[in-house]
C-alpha positions as CSV (number, residue, x, y, z in Angstrom):
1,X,77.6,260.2,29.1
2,X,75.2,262.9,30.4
3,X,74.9,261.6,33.5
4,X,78.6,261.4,33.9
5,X,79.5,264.9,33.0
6,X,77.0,265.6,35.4
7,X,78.6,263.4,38.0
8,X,81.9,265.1,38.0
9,X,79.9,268.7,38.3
10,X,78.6,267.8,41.3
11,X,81.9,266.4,42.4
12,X,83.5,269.2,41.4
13,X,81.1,271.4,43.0
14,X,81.1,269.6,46.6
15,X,85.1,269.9,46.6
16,X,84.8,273.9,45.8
17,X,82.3,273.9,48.7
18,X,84.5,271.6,50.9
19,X,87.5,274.1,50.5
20,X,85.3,277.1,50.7
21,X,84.2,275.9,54.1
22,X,87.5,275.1,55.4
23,X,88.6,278.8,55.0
24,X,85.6,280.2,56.4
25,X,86.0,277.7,59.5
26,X,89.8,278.7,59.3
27,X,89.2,282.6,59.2
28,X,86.3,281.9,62.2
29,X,88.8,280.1,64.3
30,X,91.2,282.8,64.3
31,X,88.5,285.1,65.2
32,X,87.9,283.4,67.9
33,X,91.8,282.8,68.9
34,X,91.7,287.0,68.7
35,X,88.6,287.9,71.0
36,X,89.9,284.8,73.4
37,X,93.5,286.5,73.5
38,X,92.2,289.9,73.7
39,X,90.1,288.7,77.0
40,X,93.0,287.1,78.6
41,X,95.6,289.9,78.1
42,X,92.8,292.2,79.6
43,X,92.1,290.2,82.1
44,X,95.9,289.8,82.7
45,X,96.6,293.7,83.1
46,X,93.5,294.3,85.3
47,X,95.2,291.3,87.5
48,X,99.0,293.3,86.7
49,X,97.3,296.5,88.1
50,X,95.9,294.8,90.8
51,X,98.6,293.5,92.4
52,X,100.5,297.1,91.6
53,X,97.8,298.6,93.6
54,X,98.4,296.1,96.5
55,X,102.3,296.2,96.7
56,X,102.1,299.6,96.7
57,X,99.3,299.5,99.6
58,X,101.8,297.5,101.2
59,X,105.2,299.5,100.9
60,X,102.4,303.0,102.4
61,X,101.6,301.0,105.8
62,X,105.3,299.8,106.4
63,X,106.4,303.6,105.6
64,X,103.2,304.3,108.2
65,X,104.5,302.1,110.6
66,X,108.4,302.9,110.2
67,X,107.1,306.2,111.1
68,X,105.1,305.5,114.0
């Protein structure tokens, strides 16, 4: 009987760690999901203000050359 009780306890105690580590691997996958999103959305408004920059490089030499 002792060793049964004790059966479930451990039973009981590897489903408390099972569930524990799921929302610890949840909570560090959506960590990651942030620091992955806030790369690419930097990375997508250096590449935005890049190719600003470069239209507007653009539109200056055909006003430069309209002019000449």
């Amino acid at each position: 009987m002792r060793l049964k009780q004790e059966l479930r306890n451990v039973k009981t105690s590897i489903e408390i760690a099972k569930s524990g580590e799921s929302e610890v691997t949840n909570i560090d996958i959506m960590r990651r999901l942030s620091q992955l999103e806030k790369i690419v959305y930097a990375n997508a408004m250096k590449e935005s203000k890049v190719t600003e920059e470069e239209t507007e490089e653009k539109e200056d030499k055909k006003e430069e050359k309209k002019d000449k």
